[in-house]
C-alpha positions in Angstrom: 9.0 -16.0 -1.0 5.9 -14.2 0.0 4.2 -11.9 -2.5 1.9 -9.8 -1.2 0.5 -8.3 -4.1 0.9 -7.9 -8.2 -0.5 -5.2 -10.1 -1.3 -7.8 -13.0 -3.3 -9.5 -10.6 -5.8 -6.5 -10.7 -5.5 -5.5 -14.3 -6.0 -9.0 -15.6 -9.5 -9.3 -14.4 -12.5 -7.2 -13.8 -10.5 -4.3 -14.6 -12.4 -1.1 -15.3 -12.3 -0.6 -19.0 -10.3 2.6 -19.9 -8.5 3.2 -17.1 -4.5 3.0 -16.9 -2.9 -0.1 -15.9 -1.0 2.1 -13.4 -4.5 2.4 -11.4 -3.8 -1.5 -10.6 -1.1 -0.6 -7.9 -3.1 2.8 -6.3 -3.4 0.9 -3.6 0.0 -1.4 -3.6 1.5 1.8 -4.0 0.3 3.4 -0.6 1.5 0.8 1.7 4.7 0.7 0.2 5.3 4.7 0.4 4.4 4.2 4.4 7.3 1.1 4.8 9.6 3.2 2.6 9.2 5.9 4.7 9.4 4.4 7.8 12.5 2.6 6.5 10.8 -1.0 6.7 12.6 -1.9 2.6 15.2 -4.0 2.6 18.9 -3.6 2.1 18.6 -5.5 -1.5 15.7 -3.3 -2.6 17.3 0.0 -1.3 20.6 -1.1 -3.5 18.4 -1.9 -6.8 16.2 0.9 -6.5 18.1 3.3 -4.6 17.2 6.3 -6.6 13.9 6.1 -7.2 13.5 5.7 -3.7 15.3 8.9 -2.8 12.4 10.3 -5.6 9.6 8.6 -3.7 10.5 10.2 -0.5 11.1 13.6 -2.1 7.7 13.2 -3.6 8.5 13.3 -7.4 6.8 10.2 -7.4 4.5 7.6 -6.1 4.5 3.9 -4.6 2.4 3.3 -8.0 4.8 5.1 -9.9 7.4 2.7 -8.8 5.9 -0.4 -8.6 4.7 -0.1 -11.7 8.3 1.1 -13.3 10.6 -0.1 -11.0 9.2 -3.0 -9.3 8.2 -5.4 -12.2 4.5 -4.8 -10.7 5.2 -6.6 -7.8 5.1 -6.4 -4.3 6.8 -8.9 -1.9 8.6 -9.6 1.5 12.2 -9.3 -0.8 10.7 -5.3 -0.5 10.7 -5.0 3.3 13.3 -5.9 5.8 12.3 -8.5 8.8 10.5 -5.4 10.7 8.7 -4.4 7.7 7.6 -8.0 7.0 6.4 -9.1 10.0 3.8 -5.5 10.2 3.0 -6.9 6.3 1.9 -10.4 6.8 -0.4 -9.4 9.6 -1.8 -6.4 8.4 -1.5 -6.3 4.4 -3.0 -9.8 3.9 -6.2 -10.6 4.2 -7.8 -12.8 7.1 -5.1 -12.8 9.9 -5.3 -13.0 13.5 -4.4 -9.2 13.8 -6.9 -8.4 10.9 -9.8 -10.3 12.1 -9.2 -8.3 15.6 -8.2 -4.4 13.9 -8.8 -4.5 10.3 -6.6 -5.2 7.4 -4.9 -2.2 5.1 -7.5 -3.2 2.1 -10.7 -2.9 4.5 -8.8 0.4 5.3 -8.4 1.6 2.1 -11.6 1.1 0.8 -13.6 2.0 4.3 -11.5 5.5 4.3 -11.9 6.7 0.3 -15.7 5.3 0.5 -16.0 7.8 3.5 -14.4 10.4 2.3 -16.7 10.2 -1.2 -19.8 9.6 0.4 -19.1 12.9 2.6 -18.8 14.7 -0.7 -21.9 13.0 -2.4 -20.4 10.8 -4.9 -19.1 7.6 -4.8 -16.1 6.0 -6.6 -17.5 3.6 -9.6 -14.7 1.0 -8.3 -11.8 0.1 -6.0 -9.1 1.2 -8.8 -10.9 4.6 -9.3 -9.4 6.5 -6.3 -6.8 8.9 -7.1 -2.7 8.3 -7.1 -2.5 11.8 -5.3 0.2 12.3 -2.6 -3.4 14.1 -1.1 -5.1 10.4 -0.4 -1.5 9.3 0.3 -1.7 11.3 3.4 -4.9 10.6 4.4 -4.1 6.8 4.1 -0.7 7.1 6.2 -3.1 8.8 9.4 -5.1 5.1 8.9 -1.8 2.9 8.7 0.0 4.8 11.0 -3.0 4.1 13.8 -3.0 0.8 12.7 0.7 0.3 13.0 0.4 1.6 16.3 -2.5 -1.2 17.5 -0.2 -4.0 15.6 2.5 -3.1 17.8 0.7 -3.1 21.1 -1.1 -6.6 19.2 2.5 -7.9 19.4 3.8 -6.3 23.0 6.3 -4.0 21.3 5.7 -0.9 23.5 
C-alpha cells in the first residue's frame, strides 16, 4: 500500500523547534479536506472515521485535525477510493509525469503561501509555519481545484 505522506516524517527531522507537532500535517491536511470533499475517501475510511468526517465537512475541524487524531498521522491510498488515488499518485507525489508537465500539490503549496506572504511583506520562517486556518484552506482548494481540472484534461477525462 502506497503512503503518501506521515506527519512523523516531518516532525522527526528538521522540525522547527517550538512549534506543535500538529503543524507536521498543515499541509497533509489540505489535500485531504479537498478529496474528502469531493468524495474521493474510501468506503473503509468513511466507515472508521465516519464522524469526524461529517465534522471536517461541517468545518469544526481540519484535515490536520484529523490526521493527526484520527488518522494515526498518516496519509495513504487506503484514504481515497480508486478516483481519488489515481488524482493522488500523479499530483500529490513528487516527480511524475503530470507534475513535471503542471506542478505537484507541494510546489503548490509552498509557491501559493510564499506569494501570498511576500504580497504582505513577510515571509514564513519555514514550510510548517503557515497557518491550519479553514482561510488558507480555501485559498489552497482554488489551486487544487485548477489543478484537478488540468489532471483531468492530462488524462482525457472531459
Amino acid at each position: 500500500m502506497t503512503k503518501y505522506d506521515d506527519a512523523s516524517w516531518h516532525y522527526g527531522g528538521d522540525f522547527p523547534e517550538g512549534l506543535p507537532e500538529k503543524n507536521s500535517a498543515t499541509h497533509i491536511g489540505m489535500f485531504l479536506n479537498w478529496c474528502i470533499n469531493k468524495n474521493f475517501h474510501s468506503e473503509e475510511f468513511k466507515e472508521d472515521a465516519e464522524e469526524e468526517i461529517e465534522k471536517l465537512k461541517r468545518r469544526e475541524i481540519t484535515g490536520a485535525d484529523l490526521i493527526i487524531d484520527s488518522m494515526d498521522e498518516k496519509f495513504s491510498e487506503y484514504d481515497l477510493n480508486d478516483f481519488g488515488n489515481s488524482f493522488a499518485k500523479d499530483y500529490y507525489v513528487d516527480e511524475t509525469d503530470f507534475t513535471s508537465k503542471y506542478s505537484s500539490f507541494a510546489t503548490d503549496y509552498l509557491n501559493l503561501f510564499d506569494s501570498l506572504a511576500e504580497e504582505n511583506n513577510f515571509e514564513y520562517e519555514t514550510f510548517y509555519h503557515i497557518e491550519d486556518t479553514y482561510q488558507n484552506y480555501d485559498l489552497m482548494k482554488q489551486i487544487i481545484d485548477h489543478r484537478f481540472e488540468e489532471w483531468k484534461e492530462y488524462k482525457n477525462l472531459n
